[in-house]
Chimera marker file (.cmm) of the C-alpha trace (Angstrom):
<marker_set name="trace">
<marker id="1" x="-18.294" y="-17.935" z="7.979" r="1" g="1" b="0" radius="0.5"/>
<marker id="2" x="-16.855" y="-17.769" z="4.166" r="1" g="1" b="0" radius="0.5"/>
<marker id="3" x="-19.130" y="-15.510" z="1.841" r="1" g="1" b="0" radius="0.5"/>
<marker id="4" x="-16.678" y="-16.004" z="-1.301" r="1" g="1" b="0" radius="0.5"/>
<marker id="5" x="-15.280" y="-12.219" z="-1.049" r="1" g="1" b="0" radius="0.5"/>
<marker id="6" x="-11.651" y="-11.696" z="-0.281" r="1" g="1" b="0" radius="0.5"/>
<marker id="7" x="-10.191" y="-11.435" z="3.284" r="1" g="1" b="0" radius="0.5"/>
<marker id="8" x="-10.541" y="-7.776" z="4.680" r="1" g="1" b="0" radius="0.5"/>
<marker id="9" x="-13.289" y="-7.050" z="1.574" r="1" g="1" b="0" radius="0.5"/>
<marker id="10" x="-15.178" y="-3.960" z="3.321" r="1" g="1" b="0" radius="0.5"/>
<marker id="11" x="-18.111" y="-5.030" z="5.322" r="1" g="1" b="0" radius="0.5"/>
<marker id="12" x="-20.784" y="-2.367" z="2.698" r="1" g="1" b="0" radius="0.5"/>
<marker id="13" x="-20.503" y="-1.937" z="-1.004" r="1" g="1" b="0" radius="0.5"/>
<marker id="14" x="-23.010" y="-0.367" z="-3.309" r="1" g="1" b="0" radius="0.5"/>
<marker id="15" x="-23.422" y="1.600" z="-6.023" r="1" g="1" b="0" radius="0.5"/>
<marker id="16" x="-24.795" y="5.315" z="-6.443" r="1" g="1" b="0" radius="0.5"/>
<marker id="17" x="-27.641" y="5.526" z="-9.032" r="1" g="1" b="0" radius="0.5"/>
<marker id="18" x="-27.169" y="8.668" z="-9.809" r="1" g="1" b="0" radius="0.5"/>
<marker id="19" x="-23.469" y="8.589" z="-11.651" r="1" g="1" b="0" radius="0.5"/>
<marker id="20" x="-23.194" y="4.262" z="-11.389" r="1" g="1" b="0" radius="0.5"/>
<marker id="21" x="-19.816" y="5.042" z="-8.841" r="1" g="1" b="0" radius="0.5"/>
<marker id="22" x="-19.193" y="1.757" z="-6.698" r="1" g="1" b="0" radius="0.5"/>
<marker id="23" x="-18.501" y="2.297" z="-2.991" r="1" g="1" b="0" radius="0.5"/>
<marker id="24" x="-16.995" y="0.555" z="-0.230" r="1" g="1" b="0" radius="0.5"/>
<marker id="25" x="-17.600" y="1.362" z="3.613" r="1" g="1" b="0" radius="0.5"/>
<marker id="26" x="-15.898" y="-0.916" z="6.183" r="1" g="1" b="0" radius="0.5"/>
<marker id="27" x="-17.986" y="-0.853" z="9.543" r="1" g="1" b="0" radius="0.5"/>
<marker id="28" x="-16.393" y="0.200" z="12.749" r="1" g="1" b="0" radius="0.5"/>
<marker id="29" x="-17.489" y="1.130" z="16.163" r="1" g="1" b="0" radius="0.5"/>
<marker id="30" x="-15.564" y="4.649" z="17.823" r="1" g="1" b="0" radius="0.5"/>
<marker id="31" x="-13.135" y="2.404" z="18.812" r="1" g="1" b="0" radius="0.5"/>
<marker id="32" x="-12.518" y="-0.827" z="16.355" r="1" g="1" b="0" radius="0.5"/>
<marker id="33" x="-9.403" y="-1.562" z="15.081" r="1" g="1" b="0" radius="0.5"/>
<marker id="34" x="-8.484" y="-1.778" z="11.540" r="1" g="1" b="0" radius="0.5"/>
<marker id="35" x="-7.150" y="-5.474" z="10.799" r="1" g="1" b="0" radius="0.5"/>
<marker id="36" x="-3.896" y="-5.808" z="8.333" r="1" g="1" b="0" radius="0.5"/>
<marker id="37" x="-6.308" y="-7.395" z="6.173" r="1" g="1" b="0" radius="0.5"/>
<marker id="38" x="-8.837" y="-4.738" z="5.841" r="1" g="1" b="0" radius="0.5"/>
<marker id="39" x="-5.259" y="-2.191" z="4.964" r="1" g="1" b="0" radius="0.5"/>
<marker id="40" x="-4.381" y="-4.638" z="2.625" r="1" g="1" b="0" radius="0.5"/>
<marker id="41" x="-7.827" y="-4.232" z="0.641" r="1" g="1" b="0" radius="0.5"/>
<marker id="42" x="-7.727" y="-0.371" z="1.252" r="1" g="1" b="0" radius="0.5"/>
<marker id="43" x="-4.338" y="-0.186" z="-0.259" r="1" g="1" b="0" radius="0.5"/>
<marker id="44" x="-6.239" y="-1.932" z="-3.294" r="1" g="1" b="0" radius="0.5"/>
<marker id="45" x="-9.159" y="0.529" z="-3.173" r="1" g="1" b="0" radius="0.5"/>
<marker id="46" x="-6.544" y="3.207" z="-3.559" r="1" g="1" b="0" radius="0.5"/>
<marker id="47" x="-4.245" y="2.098" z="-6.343" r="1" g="1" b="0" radius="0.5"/>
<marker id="48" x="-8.483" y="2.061" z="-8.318" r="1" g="1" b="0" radius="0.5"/>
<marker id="49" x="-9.147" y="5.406" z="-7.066" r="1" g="1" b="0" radius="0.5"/>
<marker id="50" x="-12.384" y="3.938" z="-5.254" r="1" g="1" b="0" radius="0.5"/>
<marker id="51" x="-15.123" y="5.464" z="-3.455" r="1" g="1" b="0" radius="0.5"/>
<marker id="52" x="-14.354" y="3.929" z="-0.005" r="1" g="1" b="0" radius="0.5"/>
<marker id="53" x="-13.329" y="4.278" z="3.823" r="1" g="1" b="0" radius="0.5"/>
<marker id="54" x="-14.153" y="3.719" z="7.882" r="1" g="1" b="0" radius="0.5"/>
<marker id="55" x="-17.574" y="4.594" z="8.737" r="1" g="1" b="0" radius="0.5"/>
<marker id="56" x="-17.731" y="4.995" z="12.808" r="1" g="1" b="0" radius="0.5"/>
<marker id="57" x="-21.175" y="6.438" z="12.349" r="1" g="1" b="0" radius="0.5"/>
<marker id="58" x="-23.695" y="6.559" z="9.785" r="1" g="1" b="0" radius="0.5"/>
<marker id="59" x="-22.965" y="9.843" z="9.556" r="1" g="1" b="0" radius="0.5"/>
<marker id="60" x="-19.492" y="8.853" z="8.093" r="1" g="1" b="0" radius="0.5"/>
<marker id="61" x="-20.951" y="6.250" z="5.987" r="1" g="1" b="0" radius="0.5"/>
<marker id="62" x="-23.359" y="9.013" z="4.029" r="1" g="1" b="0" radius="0.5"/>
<marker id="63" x="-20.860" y="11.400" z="3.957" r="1" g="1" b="0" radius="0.5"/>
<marker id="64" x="-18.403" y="8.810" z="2.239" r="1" g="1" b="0" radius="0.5"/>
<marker id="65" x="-21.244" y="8.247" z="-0.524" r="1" g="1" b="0" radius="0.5"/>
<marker id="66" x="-22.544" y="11.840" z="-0.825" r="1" g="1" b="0" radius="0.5"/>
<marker id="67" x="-19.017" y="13.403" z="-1.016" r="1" g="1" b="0" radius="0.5"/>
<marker id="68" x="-17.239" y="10.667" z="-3.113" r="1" g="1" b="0" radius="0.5"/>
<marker id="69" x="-14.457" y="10.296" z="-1.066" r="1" g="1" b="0" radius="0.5"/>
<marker id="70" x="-11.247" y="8.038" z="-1.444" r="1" g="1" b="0" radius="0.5"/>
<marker id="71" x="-9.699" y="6.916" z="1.772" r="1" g="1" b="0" radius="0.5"/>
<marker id="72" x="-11.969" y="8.457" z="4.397" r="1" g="1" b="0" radius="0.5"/>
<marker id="73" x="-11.071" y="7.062" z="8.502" r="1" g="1" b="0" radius="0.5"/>
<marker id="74" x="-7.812" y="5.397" z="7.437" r="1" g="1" b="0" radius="0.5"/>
<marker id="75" x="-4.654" y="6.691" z="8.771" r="1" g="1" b="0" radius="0.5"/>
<marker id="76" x="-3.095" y="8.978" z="6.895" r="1" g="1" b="0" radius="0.5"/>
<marker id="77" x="0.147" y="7.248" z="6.567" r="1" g="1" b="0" radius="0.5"/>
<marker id="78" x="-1.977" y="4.479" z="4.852" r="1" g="1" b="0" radius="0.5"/>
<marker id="79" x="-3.410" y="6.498" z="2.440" r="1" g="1" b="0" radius="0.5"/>
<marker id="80" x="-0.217" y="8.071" z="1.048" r="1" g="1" b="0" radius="0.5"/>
<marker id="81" x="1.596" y="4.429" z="0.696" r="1" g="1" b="0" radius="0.5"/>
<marker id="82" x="-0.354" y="3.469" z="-2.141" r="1" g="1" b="0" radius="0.5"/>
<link id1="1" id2="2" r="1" g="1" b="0" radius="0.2"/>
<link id1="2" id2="3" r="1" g="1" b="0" radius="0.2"/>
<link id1="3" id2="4" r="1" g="1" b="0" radius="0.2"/>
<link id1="4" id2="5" r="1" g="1" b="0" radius="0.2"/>
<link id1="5" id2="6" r="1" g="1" b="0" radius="0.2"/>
<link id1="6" id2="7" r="1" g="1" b="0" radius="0.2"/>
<link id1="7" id2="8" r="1" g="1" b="0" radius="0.2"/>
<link id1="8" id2="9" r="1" g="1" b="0" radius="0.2"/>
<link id1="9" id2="10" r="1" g="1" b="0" radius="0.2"/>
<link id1="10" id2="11" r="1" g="1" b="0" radius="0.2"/>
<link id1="11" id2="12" r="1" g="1" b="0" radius="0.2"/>
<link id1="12" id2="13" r="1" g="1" b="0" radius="0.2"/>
<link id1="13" id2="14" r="1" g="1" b="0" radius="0.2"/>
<link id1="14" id2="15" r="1" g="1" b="0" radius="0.2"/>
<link id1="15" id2="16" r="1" g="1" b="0" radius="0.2"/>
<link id1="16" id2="17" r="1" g="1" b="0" radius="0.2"/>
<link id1="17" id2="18" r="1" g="1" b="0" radius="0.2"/>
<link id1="18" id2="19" r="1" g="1" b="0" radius="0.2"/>
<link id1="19" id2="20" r="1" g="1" b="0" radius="0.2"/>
<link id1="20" id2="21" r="1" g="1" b="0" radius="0.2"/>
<link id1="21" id2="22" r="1" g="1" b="0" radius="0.2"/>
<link id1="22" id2="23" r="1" g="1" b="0" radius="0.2"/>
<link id1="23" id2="24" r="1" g="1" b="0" radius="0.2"/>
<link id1="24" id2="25" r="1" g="1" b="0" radius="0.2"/>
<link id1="25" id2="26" r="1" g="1" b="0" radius="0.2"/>
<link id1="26" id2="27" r="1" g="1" b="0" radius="0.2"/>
<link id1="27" id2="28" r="1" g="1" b="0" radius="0.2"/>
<link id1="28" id2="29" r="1" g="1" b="0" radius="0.2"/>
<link id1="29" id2="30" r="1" g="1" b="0" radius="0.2"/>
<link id1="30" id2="31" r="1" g="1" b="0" radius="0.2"/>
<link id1="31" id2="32" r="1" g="1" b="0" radius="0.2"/>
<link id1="32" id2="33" r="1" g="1" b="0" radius="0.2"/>
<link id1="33" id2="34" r="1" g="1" b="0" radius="0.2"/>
<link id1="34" id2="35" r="1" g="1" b="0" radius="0.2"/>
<link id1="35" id2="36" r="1" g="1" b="0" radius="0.2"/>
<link id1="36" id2="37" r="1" g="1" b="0" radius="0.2"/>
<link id1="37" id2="38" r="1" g="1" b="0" radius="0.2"/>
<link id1="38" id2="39" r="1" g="1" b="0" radius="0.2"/>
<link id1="39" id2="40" r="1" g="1" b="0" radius="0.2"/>
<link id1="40" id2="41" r="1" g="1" b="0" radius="0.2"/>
<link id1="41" id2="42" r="1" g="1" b="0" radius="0.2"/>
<link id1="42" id2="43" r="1" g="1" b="0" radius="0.2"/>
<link id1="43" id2="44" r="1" g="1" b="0" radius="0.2"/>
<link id1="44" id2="45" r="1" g="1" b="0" radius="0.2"/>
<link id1="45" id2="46" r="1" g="1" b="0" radius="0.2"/>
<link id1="46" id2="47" r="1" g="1" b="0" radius="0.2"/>
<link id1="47" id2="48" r="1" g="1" b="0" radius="0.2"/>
<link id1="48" id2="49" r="1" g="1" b="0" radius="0.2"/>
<link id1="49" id2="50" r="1" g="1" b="0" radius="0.2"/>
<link id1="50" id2="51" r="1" g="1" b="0" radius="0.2"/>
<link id1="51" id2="52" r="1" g="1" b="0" radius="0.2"/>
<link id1="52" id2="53" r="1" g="1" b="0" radius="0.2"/>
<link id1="53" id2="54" r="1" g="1" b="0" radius="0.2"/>
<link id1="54" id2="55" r="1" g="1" b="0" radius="0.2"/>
<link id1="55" id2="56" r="1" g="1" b="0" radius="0.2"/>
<link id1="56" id2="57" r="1" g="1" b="0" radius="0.2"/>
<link id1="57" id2="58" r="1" g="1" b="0" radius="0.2"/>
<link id1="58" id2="59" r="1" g="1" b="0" radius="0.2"/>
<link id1="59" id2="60" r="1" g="1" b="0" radius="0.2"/>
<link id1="60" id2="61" r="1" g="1" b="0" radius="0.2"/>
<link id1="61" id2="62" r="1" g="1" b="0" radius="0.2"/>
<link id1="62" id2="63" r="1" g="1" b="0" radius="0.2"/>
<link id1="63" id2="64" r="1" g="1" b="0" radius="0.2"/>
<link id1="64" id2="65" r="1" g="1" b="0" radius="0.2"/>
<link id1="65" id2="66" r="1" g="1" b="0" radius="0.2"/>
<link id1="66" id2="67" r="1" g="1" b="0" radius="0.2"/>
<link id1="67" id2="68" r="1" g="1" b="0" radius="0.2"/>
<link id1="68" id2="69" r="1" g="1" b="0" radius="0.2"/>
<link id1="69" id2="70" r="1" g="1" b="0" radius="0.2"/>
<link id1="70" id2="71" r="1" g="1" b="0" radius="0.2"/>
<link id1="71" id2="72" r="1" g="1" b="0" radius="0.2"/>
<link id1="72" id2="73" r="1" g="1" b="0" radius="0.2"/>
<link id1="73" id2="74" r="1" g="1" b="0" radius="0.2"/>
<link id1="74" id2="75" r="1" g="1" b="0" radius="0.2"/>
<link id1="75" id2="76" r="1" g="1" b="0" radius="0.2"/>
<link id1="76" id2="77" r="1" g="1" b="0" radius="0.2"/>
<link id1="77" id2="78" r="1" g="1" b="0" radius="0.2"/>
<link id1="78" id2="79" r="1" g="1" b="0" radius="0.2"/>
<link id1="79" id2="80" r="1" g="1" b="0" radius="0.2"/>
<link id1="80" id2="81" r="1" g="1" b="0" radius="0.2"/>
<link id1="81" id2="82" r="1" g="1" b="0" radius="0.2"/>
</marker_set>
């Protein structure tokens, strides 16, 4: 199924009410694989200093939101590329 949205665009995006931040949480289970498309789009998400990362819980996924944070669940060798 097409939704319009690029190849590997996270599978959650909002925005926080409180300061009008976008984020961007891509959806995994404990053991999902990140596709090259999904790095591709986090590399993106990088180079705009975005709120985004891997939420395997939705623990992760509040703490991405609540805590701002850039890059959270990728690999660090991905996060330093960008």
């Amino acid at each position: 199924m097409r939704t319009g949205l690029p190849n590997g665009f996270p599978d959650l995006f909002g925005m926080k009410m409180a300061n009008g931040k976008a984020f961007y949480i891509e959806v995994k289970t404990p053991t999902g694989k990140i596709q090259p498309d999904q790095i591709a789009f986090h590399h993106e998400l990088m180079h705009a200093h975005a709120v985004h990362g891997i939420a395997r819980s939705v623990e992760d996924a509040i703490k991405i939101v609540d805590e701002e944070l850039v890059g959270f669940g990728y690999p660090k060798e991905d996060i330093w590329l960008c």
